[in-house]
N, C-alpha and C positions, 0 to 999 in steps of 0.2 A: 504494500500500500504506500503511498507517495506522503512524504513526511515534508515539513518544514524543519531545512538544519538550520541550525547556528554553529559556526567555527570561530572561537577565538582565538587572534593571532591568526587567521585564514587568509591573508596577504604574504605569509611566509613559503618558506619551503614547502613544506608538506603540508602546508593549508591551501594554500593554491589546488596544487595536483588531487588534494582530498574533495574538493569544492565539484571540480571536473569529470570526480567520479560519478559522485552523489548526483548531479545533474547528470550523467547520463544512464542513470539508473532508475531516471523519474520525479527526482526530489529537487525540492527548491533550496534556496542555499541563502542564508544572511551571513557576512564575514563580519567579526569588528576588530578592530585592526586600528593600533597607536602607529603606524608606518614608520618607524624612530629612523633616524640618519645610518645609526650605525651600519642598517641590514638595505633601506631602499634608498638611502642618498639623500642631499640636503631637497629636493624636490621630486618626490614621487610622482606627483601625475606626471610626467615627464621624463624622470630618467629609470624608472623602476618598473621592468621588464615583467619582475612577478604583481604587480598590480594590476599592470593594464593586460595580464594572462586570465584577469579574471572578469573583463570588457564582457558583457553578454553571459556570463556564466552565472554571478552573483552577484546580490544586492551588497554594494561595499558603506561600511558604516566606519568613519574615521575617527576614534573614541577610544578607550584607556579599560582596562577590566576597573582599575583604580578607584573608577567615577559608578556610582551606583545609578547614576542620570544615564549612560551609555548604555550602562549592560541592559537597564531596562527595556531602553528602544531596543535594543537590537535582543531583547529576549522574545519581542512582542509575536505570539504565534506558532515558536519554534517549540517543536514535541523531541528533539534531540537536538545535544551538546555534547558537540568534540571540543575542550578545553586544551587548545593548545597553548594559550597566550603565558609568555612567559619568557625571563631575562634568563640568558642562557652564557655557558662558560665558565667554566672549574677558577681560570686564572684571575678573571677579572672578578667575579666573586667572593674572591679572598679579601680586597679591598675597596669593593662598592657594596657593603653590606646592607644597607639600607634599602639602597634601590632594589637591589636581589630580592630582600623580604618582602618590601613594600608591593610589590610587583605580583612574585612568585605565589607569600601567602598572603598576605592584603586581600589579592584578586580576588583567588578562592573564597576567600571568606568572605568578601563581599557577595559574589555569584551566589553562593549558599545562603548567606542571611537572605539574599533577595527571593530565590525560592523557597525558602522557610516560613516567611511572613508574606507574601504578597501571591495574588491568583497568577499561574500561568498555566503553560499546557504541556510543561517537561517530562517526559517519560522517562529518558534514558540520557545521562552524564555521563561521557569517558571522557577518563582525566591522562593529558600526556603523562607519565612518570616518568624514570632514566634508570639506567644501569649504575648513577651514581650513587642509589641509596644504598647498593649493595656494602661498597668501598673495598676493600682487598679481597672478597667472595669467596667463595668452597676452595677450600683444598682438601688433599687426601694425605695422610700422616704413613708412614711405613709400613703400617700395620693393618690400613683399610678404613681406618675412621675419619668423618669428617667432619673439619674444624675450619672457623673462620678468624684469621691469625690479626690483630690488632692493626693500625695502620705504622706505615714503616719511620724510625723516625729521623729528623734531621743528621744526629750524629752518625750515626749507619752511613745512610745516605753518600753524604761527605766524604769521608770514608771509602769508597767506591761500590760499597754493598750494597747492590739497587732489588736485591731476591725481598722475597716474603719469608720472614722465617716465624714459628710460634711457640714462645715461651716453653720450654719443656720438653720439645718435641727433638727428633732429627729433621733432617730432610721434609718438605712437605712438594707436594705436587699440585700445581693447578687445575680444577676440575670444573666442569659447568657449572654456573649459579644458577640453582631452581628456585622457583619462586617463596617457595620455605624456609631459604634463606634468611642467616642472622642480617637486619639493616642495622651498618653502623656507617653511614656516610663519613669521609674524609674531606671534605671540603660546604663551604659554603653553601653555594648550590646543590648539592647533592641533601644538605638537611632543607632545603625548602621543596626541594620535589619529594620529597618525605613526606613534609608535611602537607603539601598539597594533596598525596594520594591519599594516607589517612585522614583527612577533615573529608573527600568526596567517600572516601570508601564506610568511615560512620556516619556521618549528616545523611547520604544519598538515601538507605531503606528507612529512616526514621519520619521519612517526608513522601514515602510509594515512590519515588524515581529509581530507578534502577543502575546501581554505579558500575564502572565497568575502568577498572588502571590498568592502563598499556605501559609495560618497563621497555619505552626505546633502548636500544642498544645504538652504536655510534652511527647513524644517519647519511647514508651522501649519495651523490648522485648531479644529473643535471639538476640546474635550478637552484643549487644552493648560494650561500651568498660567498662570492670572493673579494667581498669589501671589509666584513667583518673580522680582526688577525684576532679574536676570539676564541672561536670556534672553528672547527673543523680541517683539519691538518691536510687534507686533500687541497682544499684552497688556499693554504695559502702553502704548501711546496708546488704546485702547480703553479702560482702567480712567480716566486722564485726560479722558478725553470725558465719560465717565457721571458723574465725578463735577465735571465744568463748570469741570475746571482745564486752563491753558495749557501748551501743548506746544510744548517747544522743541526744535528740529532741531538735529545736530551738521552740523559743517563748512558744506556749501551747500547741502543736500537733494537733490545731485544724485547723492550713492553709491547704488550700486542693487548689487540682490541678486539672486538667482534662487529666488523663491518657491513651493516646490513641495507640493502638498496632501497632508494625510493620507493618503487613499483611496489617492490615487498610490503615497504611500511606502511603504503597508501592501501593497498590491498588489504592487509592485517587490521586497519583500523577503520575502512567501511564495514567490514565482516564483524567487527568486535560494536560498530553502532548497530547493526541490524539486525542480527542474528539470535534467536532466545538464548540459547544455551549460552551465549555471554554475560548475560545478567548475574552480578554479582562476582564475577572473577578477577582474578587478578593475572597477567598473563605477560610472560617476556615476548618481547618483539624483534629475533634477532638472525643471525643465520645461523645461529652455532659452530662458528668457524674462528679461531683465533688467528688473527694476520700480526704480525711483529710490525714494528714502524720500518726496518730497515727494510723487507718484504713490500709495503707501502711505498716507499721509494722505488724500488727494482721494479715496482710493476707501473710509477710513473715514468721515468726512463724509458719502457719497453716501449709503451704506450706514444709518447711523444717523439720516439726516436731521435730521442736527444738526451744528454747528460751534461750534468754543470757539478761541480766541486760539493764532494762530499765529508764531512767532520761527524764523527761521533765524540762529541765535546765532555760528556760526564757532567755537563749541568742538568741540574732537579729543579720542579718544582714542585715547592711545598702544598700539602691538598690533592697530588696524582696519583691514583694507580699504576700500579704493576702491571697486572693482568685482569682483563675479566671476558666472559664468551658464558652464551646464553645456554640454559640446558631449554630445549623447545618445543616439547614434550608436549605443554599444552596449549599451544598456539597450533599446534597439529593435530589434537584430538577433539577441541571446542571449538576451533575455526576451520575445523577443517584445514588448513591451509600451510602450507610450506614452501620459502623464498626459493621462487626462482630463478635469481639470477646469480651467479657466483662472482668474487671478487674481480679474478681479470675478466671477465665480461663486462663487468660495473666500470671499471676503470675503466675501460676502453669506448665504453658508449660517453662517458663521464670528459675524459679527453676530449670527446670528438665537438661536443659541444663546448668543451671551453674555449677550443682553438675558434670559433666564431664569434668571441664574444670581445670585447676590449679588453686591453691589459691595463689590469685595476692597480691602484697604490692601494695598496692593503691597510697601512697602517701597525702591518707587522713590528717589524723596528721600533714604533713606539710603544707597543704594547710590552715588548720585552722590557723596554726601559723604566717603563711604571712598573713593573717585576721587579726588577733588580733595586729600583730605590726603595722595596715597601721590604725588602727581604725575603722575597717569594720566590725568586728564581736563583738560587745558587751557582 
């Protein structure tokens, strides 16, 4: 049956491409969307590619989750809420703590106060969540047990010990994080999409809406942004490539991620709005594939057919993970569904569109430097 959505933060990466599903699936679409500098540019109507992607697709509402005046208009009608809206970035959330909160849980909690007290027509809430709340995730001990080892700390670090090790133990091993998993986020950001998915995951049945948290795992694809030196390491080694400057690796290029595609994500989270059996779950969103950063690199290189100066420098930052990769078990038994696209596929369609796009000033460089003066980046 054809549903009126709301997507917040649906002017983004994966709101866009989510918007375009839902429409051609028969549903009508509101986005609201603060459009900040960092992600569409000092003027969006205008220089912001993913905004006017959604010219003819969706009602675009230019407002803040912040404002209880915004979310209202743009709740008007809608029977489902994808909650993407949200300040993103491990780094920069070390030391824009406010904004992080005010944004990340503010929003939330205003979204929720607003359907707790006031008439609408919300069925069903999913709330983006991340891979961040895990913070150093499952491992497996010598013995077959599984333990979730503290986060790593500075002096280690330093030191050039970038492993997970846990108090007591020998050796431990990396293993998928299930959704049963202890959360003990390591940074910032990681305790606000925490707490974003706990206030939807108790508020949501205590009001008959149906909640539904999606644990993104690391996101990329066309369409993401290569303005923001934030987020997302694909853009910005990729802006470094094209513009034939050296790329230096933190720690030992041996952290690895579990990088999981657009199409994947967008797929994973129309199924997790519309589907019964999702009601009430909690569900990683991932490939269940761990890629190392140095791996990350080799497979931009291939892809580009190009190479520029490589350092694995042994700088950290404070607030990262080592390791994490999704176990996906039930994003394939509740959604049916399993990502199909694998890494060098992604890079390679991911390439093929960046090579058409302009070559961005990132703002990389300075990002690092507001690191280095706050003590975040060793």
């Amino acid at each position: 049956m054809p549903e009126h959505v709301l997507i917040t933060g649906g002017a983004g990466f994966i709101g866009t491409r989510l918007a375009r599903r839902f429409v051609d699936a028969g549903h009508t679409v509101t986005v609201l969307d603060s459009l900040i500098p960092q992600v569409h540019g000092e003027d969006p109507t205008n220089t912001s590619a993913l905004l006017r992607s959604l010219d003819g697709v969706a009602t675009v509402i230019e407002g803040s989750v912040t404002s209880s005046d915004d979310l209202r208009r743009a709740l008007d009608g809608a029977a489902i809420v994808v909650h993407l809206a949200a300040e993103t970035g491990t780094g920069q959330s070390m030391y824009e703590i406010d904004r992080y909160v005010e944004a990340n849980v503010g929003g939330t909690a205003k979204l929720l106060d607003l359907l707790t007290n006031e008439p609408h027509a919300v069925k069903r809430l999913v709330i983006a969540s991340s891979r961040s709340i895990y913070g150093e995730g499952a491992y497996r001990t010598s013995d077959g047990r599984i333990v979730y080892p503290p986060h790593r700390a500075d002096a280690q670090m330093a030191a050039g010990d970038f492993d997970v090790h846990m108090p007591g133990e020998g050796p431990v091993e990396m293993v998928p994080t299930d959704e049963g998993a202890k959360l003990h986020p390591s940074s910032v950001y990681g305790i606000t999409k925490q707490m974003q998915e706990s206030l939807v995951m108790v508020v949501a049945p205590t009001i008959g809406v149906e909640g539904v948290a999606l644990r993104y795992q690391n996101v990329y694809g066309p369409g993401q942004s290569l303005k923001n030196p934030y987020t997302g390491i694909l853009s910005i080694f990729s802006t470094l490539i094209r513009q034939a400057k050296p790329i230096n690796i933190f720690e030992d290029g041996l952290e690895s991620r579990d990088f999981v595609y657009i199409d994947d994500v967008v797929e994973s989270t129309f199924r997790a709005s519309t589907m019964p059996a999702a009601a009430g779950r909690t569900i990683n969103v991932g490939s269940g594939v761990a890629t190392t950063v140095n791996e990350v690199v080799a497979s931009l290189f291939a892809a580009f057919g190009t190479e520029v100066p490589t350092t694995v420098t042994g700088n950290y930052r404070l607030g990262d993970i080592r390791h994490n990769v999704a176990e996906t078990s039930v994003l394939r038994d509740v959604l049916a569904y399993e990502p199909q696209t694998d890494f060098r596929t992604g890079v390679a369609r991911f390439v093929e569109w960046v090579l058409a796009e302009p070559v961005e000033e990132s703002g990389y460089e300075r990002s690092l430097k507001e690191m280095v003066e706050r003590s975040l980046l060793k």
